[in-house]
N, C-alpha and C positions, 0 to 999 in steps of 0.2 A: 093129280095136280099138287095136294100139299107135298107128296115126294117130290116134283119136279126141285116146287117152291125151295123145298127143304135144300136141294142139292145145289141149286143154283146159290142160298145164300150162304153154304159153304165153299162155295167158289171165288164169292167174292173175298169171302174174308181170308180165305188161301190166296188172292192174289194181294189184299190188302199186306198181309204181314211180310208178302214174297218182296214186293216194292220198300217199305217201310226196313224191309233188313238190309235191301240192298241199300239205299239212301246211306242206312247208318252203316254201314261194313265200307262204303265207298266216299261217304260225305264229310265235311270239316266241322270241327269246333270251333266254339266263335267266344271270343274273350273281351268284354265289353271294356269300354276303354274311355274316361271321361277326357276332353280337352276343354279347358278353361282361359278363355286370352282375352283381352282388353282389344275386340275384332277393328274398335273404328279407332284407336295408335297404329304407329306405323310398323311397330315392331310386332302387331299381334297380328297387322297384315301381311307381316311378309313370314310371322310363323304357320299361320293357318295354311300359305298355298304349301311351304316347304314340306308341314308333316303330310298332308294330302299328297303329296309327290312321293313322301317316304314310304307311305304305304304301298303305292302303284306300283315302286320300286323293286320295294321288299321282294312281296308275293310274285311278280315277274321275274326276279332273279331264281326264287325257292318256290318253284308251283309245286313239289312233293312235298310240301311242308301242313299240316295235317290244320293246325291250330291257326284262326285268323284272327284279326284284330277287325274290332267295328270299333270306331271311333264315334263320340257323342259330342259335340264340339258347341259350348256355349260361352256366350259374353258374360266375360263383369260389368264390363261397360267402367273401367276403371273402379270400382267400387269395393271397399271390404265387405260389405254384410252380401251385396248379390252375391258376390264369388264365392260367401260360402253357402247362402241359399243354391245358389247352383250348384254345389258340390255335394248339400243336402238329399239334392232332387236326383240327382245321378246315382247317390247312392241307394237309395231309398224307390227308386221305383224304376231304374234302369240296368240295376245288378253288376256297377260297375266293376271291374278285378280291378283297375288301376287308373289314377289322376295325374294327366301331364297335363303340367300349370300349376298353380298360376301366372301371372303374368307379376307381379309387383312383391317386393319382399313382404309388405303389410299384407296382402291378399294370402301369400303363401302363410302367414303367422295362424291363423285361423285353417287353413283346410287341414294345416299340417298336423293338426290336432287330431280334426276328422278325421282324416286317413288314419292317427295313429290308434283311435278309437273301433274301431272295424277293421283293422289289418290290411288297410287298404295302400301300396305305394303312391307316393306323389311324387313327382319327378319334377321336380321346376329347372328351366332351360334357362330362366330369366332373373330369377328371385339371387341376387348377390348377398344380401345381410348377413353378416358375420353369427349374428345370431341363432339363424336358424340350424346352422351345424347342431347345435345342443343334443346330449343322447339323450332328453330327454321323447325325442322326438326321432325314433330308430325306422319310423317308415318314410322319411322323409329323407329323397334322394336331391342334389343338384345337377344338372346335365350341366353344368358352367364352375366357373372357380368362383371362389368368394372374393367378395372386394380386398381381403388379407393379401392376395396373392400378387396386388398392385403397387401395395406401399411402398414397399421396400425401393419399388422402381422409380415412384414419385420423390421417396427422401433420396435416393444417389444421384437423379437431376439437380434437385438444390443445393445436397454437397456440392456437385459439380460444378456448378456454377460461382459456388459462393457465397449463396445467400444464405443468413443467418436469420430469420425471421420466417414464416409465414402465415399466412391467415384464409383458411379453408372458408368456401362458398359456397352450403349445402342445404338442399331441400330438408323442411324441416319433417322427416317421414323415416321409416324403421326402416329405407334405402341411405336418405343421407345422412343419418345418424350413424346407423352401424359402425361405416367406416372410422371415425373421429377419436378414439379411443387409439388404434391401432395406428393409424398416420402419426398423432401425436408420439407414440414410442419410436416411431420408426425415425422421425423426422429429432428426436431427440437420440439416439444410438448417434445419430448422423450432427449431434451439437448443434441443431435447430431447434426453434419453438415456436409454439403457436401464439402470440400477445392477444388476441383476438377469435372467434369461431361466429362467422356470418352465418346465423340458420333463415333460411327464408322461407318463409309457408308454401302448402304446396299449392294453392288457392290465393296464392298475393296477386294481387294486380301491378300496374305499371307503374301508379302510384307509391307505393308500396317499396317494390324494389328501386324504384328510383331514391326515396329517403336511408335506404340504407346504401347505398352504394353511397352519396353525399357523407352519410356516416362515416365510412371506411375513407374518406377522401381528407377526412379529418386526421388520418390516422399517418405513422408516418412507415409503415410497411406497404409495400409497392410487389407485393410476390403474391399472388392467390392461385389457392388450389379449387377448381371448381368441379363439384361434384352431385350433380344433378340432372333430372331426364331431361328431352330436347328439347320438350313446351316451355319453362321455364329458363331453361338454357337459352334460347334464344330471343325473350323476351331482356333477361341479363343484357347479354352481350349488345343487342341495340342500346339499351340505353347507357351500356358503358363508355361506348362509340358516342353519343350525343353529348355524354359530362365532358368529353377528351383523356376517359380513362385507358383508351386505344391507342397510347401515344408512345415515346419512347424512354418514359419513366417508367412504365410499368412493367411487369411480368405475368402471363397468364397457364397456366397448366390445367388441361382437362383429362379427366378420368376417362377410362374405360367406358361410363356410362352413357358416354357422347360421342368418344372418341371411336369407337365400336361402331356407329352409325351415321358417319361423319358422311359416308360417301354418297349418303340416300340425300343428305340435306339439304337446299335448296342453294343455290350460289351467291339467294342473297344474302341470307342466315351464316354460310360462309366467310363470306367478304367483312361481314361484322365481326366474326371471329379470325381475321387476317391477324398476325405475328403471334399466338400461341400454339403453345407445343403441347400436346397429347397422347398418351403411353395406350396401346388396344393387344389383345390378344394378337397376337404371328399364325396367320392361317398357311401352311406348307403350301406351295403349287403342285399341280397334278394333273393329270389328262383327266382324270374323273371329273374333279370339281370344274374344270374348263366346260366340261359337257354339259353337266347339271346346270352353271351360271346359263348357257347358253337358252336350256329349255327352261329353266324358273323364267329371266327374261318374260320371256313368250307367256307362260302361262301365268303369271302375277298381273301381267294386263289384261290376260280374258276374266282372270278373277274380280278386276277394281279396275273397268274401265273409264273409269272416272277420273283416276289419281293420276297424277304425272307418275314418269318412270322413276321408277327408285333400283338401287343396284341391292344387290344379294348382300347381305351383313353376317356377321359370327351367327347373329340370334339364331338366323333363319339354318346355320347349318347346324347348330346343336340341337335344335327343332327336329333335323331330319335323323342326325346319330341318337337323337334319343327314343324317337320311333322304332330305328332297327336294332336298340338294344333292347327294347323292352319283348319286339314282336321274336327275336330269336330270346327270351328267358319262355316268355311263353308256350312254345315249343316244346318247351324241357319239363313244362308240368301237365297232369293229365285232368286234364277237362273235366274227369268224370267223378269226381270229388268235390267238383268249385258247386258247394252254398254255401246258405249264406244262415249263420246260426242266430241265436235272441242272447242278448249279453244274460250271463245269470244271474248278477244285479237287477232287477225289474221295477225298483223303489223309484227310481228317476223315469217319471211317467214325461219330460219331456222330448222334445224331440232327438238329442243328442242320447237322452236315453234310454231313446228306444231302435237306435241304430243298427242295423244286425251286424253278424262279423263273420267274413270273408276265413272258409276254411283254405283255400291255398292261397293266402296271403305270405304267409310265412316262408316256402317254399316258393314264391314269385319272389318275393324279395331278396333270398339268397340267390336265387337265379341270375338277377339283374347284376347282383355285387358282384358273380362273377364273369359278368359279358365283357368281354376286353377283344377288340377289335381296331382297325385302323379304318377311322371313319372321313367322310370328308371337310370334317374341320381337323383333322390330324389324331393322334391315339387318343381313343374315346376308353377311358378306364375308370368305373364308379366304385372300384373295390373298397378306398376312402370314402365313400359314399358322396365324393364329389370327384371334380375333374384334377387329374394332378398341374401342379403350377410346370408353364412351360417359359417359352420365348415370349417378349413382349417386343410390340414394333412401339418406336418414339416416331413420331410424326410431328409434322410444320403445317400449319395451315398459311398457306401463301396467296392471298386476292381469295379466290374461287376452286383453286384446287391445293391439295394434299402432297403432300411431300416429305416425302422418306428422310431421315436421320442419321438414323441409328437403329438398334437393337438392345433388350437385357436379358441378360439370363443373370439368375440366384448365382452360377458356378464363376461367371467372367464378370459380370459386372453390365458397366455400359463399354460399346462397342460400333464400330463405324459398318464391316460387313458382317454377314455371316462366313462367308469362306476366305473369311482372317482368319490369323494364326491366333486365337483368344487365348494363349497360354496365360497371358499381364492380366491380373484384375484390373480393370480401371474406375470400377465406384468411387474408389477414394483418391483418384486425381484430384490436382489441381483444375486442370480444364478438362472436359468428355473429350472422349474420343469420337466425335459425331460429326457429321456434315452440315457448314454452316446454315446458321439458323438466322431468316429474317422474323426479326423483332418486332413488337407493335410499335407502327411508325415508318416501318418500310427500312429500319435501321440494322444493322450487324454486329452493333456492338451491345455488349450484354447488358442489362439494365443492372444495376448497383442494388436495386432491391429494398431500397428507402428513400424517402424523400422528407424534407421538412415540411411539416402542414400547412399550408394558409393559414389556416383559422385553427391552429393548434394553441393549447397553453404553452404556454413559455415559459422556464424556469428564469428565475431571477437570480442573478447571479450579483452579490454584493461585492463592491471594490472601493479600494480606498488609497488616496495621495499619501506618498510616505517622505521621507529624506532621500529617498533614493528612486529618481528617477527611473535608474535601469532596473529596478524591479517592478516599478508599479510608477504610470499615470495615468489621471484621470481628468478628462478636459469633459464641458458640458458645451454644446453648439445654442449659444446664445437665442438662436431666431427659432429650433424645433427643440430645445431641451433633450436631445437625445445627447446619451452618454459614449463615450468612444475611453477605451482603456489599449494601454498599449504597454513595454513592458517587459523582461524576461517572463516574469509569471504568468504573462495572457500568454507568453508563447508557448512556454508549457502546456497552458489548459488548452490552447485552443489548437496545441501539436494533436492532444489527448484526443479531444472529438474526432478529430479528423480520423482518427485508427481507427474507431469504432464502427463497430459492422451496421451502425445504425443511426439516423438523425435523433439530436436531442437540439430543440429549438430553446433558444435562451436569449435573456438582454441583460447587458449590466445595468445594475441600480450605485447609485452611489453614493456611499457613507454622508460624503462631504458636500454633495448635491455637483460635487466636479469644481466648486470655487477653492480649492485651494487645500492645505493642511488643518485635519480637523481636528479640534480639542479634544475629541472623546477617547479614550482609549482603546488598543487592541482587543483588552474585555469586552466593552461594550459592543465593539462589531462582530467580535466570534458571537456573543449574543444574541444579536440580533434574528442569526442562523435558529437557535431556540427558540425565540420569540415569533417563529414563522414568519417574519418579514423577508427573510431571506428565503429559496432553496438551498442555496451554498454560497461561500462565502470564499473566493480563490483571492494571491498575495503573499503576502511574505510573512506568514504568520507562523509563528512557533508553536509546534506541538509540545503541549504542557500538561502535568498530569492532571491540574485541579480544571483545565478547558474540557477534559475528555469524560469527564461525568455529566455533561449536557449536550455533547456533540460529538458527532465522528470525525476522524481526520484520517486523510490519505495517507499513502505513507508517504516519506519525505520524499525531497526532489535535489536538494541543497545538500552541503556537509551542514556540522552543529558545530557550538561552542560559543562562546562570552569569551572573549578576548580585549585585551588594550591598546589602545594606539597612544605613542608617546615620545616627545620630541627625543632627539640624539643627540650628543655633543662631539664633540670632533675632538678625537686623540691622536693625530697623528703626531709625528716629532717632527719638525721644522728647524732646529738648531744643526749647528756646524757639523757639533762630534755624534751626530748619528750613526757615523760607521762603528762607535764604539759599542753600540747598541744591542747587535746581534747574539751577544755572549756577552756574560754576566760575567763580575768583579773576579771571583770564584775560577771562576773558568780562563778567564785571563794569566791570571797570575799562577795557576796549575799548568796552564801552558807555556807560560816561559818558567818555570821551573823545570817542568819536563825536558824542556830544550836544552836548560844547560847541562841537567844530570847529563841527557844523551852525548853533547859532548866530553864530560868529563869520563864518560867509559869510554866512549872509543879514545882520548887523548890516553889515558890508562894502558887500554890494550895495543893500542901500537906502539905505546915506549916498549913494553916489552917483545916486540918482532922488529924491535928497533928500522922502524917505517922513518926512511931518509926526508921526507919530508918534516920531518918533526925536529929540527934542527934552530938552535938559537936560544932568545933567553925565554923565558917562561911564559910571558904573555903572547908572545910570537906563538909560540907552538900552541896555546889554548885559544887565541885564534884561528888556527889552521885546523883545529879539532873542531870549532863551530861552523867555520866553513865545511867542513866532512857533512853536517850535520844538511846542509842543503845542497850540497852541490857533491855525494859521493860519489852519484855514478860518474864523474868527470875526474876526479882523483884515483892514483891507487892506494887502495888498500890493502894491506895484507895481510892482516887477521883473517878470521874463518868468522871468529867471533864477533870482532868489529862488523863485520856485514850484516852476519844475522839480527845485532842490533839496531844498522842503519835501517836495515828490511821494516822493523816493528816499528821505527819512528816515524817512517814513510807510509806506512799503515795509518796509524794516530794520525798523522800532517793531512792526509787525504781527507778521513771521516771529519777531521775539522774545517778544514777549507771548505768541505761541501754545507756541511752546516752552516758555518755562517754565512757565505754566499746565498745559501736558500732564504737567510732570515733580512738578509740586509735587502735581497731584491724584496721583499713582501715588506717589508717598512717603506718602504721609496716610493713602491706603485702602488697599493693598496690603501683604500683611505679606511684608517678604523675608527667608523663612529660606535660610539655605547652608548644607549640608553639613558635617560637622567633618572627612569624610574623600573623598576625588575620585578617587584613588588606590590601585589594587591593594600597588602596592609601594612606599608613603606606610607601608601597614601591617606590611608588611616591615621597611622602611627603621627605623621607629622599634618595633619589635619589641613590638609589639600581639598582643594578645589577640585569634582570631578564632572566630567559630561556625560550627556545622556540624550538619546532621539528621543526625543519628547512622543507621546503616547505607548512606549514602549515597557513592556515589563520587567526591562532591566533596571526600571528606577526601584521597584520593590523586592529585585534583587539584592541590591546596593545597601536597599536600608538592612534588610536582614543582615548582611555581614557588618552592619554596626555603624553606616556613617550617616551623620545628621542629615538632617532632610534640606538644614540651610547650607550643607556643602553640596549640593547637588544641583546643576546647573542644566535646563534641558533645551536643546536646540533643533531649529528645525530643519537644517539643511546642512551642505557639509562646507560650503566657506562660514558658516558660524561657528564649524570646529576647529578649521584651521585658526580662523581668525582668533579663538577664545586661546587656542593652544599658543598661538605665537607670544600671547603677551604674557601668558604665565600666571599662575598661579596669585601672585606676588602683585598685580598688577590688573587685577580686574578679570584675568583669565580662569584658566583650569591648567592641570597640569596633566590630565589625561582623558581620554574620553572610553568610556566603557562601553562596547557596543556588538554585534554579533559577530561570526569571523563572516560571514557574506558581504556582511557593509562595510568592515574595516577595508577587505583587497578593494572593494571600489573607492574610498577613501585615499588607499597608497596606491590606486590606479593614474589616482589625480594629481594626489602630492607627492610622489617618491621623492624626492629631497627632503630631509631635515625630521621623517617621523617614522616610526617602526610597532612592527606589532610583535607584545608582550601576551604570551599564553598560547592555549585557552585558559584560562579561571575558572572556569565553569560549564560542567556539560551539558550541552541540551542536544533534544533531538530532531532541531534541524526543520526547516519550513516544509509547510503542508496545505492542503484544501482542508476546506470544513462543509461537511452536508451533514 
């Protein structure tokens, strides 16, 4: 009996170890695999059915494939500290090799640690933060691009369009922060900026966002870039829609982080986001992906059959390429080595350090860097240990549905198809090359991108009545005291806003209250700019050195100079013998001298060719020699000599006739008035009466060149100058008025008769603003 016993229980244990090898010579290894997703979002719904599909997939496509993956699939439930307790617990008592997930940049910030602690991958398909790139953190993969990889797309929209300003819309969390830093360079390469950054909690209520949105309504930038998940997103855009910030002043652009799951949204959460435009990842078409939409479909409602239908997004297929990268790295490492060791540090008794560490870790993770495949979101490459930047689709959301644009790529820019010829950059257009875009408002045409605030501050812009109408008036409306200025100067300033890529809300205040010409001086009003009663102070004001050590000034707009206006006197000649005029006493009397010498040579040189004309008594013939003298081509001559002197006479005769013909017509028609005065210090010298535009600092110019303050006479308009200049010096008047060269040509714009302008005298530089 105990021999039976005996043999029989070497029978079993022979058949024990016979099964037990076979198992293991013919069985798989299994590679524990944490997933970590926010299950009750919609994006952690529709990763969970995806990577469960990837799996079914995988091992269907590769049944000889040795190594399997068992997936461990827990909630954050949105939370930091769960998702990393749960990434605690997976590793700690579920032997995980690798963590896909988590779901949120801040959730990834903490496991990615863990992972990096125990050699463990994480692969987040979701977590965008710029941040997490860091090498500090070399086990930490992204199945997705970083939010870097969209900037550049969001600034060559704004180029494109124009807009000079923008002001980002971002959950306040280590998702909508990240990005901010990086939009800002980009949107500045592209000569935009941000005057503003909306950070809105990620826990605000309706409340809440609603007083910031009034905030920004305050503001006079009309462009926002919004960059936050769909819950908050969509509480946004309704109450944007309720202010009328849905209208056709505005401009809206969504990120990737919405834009990506635009199609799952609801149509009413749509409709509220009708005329903004949205930049998402370019998923390629394929017979593949066509099939897979068809069975996720199907299976995402046996999964949540609760949930209305939602369509397949980016998330859900990076979900699935990240599964069959990780399950073919897996593969490539041998099972029979995966423990899990005690860090040699032992002093950190708490639970992070007492973490074990993952022997093929190291070798899993080079594994993964090098899986490079063409997966159903398009080529899946983690060699950068994230996804490389590709195509970006622009999008319209139009009512309820989505609407194609455009396209960017880094190489072409922005672009209308893809199977255009994209040789042209077009980022730095003028306008995109893009298929029209309806507007918030149901409009076409492009918003401007600012708007003046309601209830904005307003710069006060000081003005003031001068002598000169066309540079500056100032009238006050009796029944509302509101101030109206009008003006070459307002046309200037108010040419100036007009250019400006941006609303600057403003009112004139006025010097004088708008009754009239005010006593105080141009000092005292650039002043006032100092004294903060003003913002700026616009008008015909001279840039001066001793004004620009308390204030700034534009540069000019005007020419410069101090010039004089001063009566003329009338030189013309009016008597008989004007014709004698032309030619001087001198020159007369050199001319008939000339004359007679010329005939007494040729009467000379023809006696001797005895010229038969030359016959009789003495005066006869020197007669007949002066007549040579005009009239020889009618005569003959027959000297050689005699000619060539008529020739030289006829020469002289011409250059003179033309001379004085040219002098005598310019005396006849020309009226030449001169001056009574040439001379700054003519007026001095003979202690003249001078004028001046009263509050002007040409009166302290004046005195400095030396003239008494009782010659100085100041007026306030310009029939006081005419009027003062007519009568004269001599007579209650002035003899000239010293004033800018600006004011003078409107001066002789009025009176051209009877006065002229003397100089400049003095340089200046010419009118300017003051802020």
């Amino acid at each position: 009996m105990e021999r039976a016993a005996g043999r029989a229980a070497i029978f079993f244990l022979f058949l024990s170890l016979t099964v037990a090898q076979n198992i293991t010579g013919s069985g798989e290894d299994t590679l524990n695999v944490g997933v970590i997703l926010h299950l009750k979002s919609l994006v952690g719904k529709m990763a969970r059915t995806s990577i469960l599909m990837a799996v079914e997939d995988f091992y269907k496509a590769h049944r000889n494939f040795k190594t399997k993956l068992v997936l461990h699939i827990r909630d954050s439930n949105g939370d930091d500290i769960q998702a990393a307790s749960e990434a605690i617990d997976l590793l700690e008592n579920y032997n995980v090799r690798a963590i896909v997930g988590p779901q949120k940049s801040s959730e990834a910030t903490f496991v990615s640690d863990l992972g990096n602690k125990s050699q463990v991958p994480v692969i987040s398909f979701t977590a965008t933060n710029p941040t997490l790139s860091s090498i500090n953190v070399p086990y930490f993969l992204r199945g997705t691009l970083s939010d870097v990889a969209q900037v550049n797309t969001l600034a060559a929209l704004v180029k494109a369009y124009g807009w000079r300003e923008v002001v980002p819309i971002y959950e306040d969390t280590d998702y909508g922060r990240g990005i901010i830093p990086y939009l800002a360079d980009a949107l500045q390469e592209f000569g935009a900026s941000m005057p503003y950054r909306s950070a809105i909690s990620e826990s605000a209520n309706t409340e809440q966002i609603e007083r910031e949105l009034y905030k920004l309504m305050t503001m006079q930038t009309r462009v926002y870039v919004v960059h936050m998940s769909t819950n908050i997103g969509s509480i946004l855009f309704k109450k944007a829609k309720d202010l009328g910030m849905m209208s056709e002043d505005y401009a809206w652009i969504l990120t990737d982080g919405i834009s990506n799951i635009a199609n799952s949204l609801s149509p009413s959460i749509l409709e509220e986001m009708s005329g903004a435009i949205g930049v998402r990842f370019y998923v390629p078409a394929s017979k593949e992906l066509d099939d897979f939409t068809t069975r996720w479909n199907k299976r995402f409602k046996e999964d949540n059959p609760n949930d209305p239908p939602s369509q397949l997004s980016i998330f859900g297929l990076w979900g699935y390429d990240t599964i069959w990268a990780l399950a073919q790295a897996a593969e490539k490492v041998r099972m029979a080595d995966a423990i899990f060791q005690k860090q040699k540090d032992t002093k950190n008794t708490t639970c992070l350090g007492t973490l074990r560490i993952s022997t093929i870790g190291p070798k899993l993770l080079d594994s993964i860097l090098l899986s490079k495949f063409r997966g159903l979101s398009g080529e899946f490459d983690l060699r950068n240990r994230q996804l490389e930047l590709s195509t970006f689709q622009i999008i319209n959301v139009v009512g309820s549905q989505l609407k194609e644009i455009g396209f960017w790529t880094a190489k072409h820019g922005i672009f209308r198809q893809l199977n255009k010829n994209k040789s042209k950059t077009t980022n730095m257009n003028s306008m995109p090359d893009l298929n029209p875009v309806v507007w918030p408002g149901e409009v076409y045409t492009v918003p401007k991108g600012w708007q003046i605030p309601t209830n904005g501050k307003k710069l006060r812009i000081g003005v003031r009545t001068n002598a000169y109408p066309e540079f500056m008036k100032v009238e006050s409306n009796p029944v509302t005291n509101e101030i109206t200025a009008s003006g070459y100067a307002i046309d200037v300033f108010e040419e100036v806003l007009k250019r400006l890529p941006y609303a600057i809300p403003y009112e004139y205040v006025s010097f004088d209250n708008g009754q009239g010409i005010n006593s105080g001086s141009y000092n005292d009003f650039v002043y006032q700019v100092y004294l903060g009663v003003y913002d700026a102070a616009i008008g015909d004001i001279t840039i001066r050195y001793n004004r620009t050590s308390y204030v700034d000034f534009t540069l000019p707009y005007t020419e410069s100079g101090v010039a004089m206006i001063v009566p003329v006197r009338d030189d013309r000649n009016k008597n008989t013998w004007v014709f004698l005029k032309p030619l001087t006493t001198d020159l007369w009397f050199g001319s008939i001298a000339f004359f007679i010498y010329t005939a007494i040579v040729i009467w000379l040189l023809e006696r001797r060719s005895n010229n038969a004309e030359l016959t009789g008594s003495f005066l006869r013939q020197l007669g007949i020699a002066i007549y040579f003298s005009f009239f020889a081509d009618r005569e003959r001559v027959d000297s050689i000599l005699s000619r060539l002197v008529v020739i030289v006479w006829v020469f002289v005769l011409l250059v003179i006739t033309s001379s004085y013909t040219a002098n005598l017509s310019s005396m006849l028609t020309v009226q030449q008035l001169q001056p009574t005065v040439t001379d700054v210090h003519e007026l001095l010298k003979n202690g003249e009466y001078v004028g001046y535009p009263n509050g002007s600092y040409v009166a302290d110019l004046l005195r400095g060149l030396g003239f008494d303050r009782t010659k100085l006479r100041a007026y306030n308009d310009l029939d006081g100058f005419a009027d003062a200049l007519a009568k004269g010096s001599q007579n209650g008047g002035i003899s000239a008025v010293i004033d800018e060269v600006p004011y003078i040509k409107i001066f002789l714009a009025k009176h051209c008769k009877g006065y002229t302008m003397i100089g400049p005298i003095y340089k200046s530089e010419g009118f300017g603003f003051v802020s």
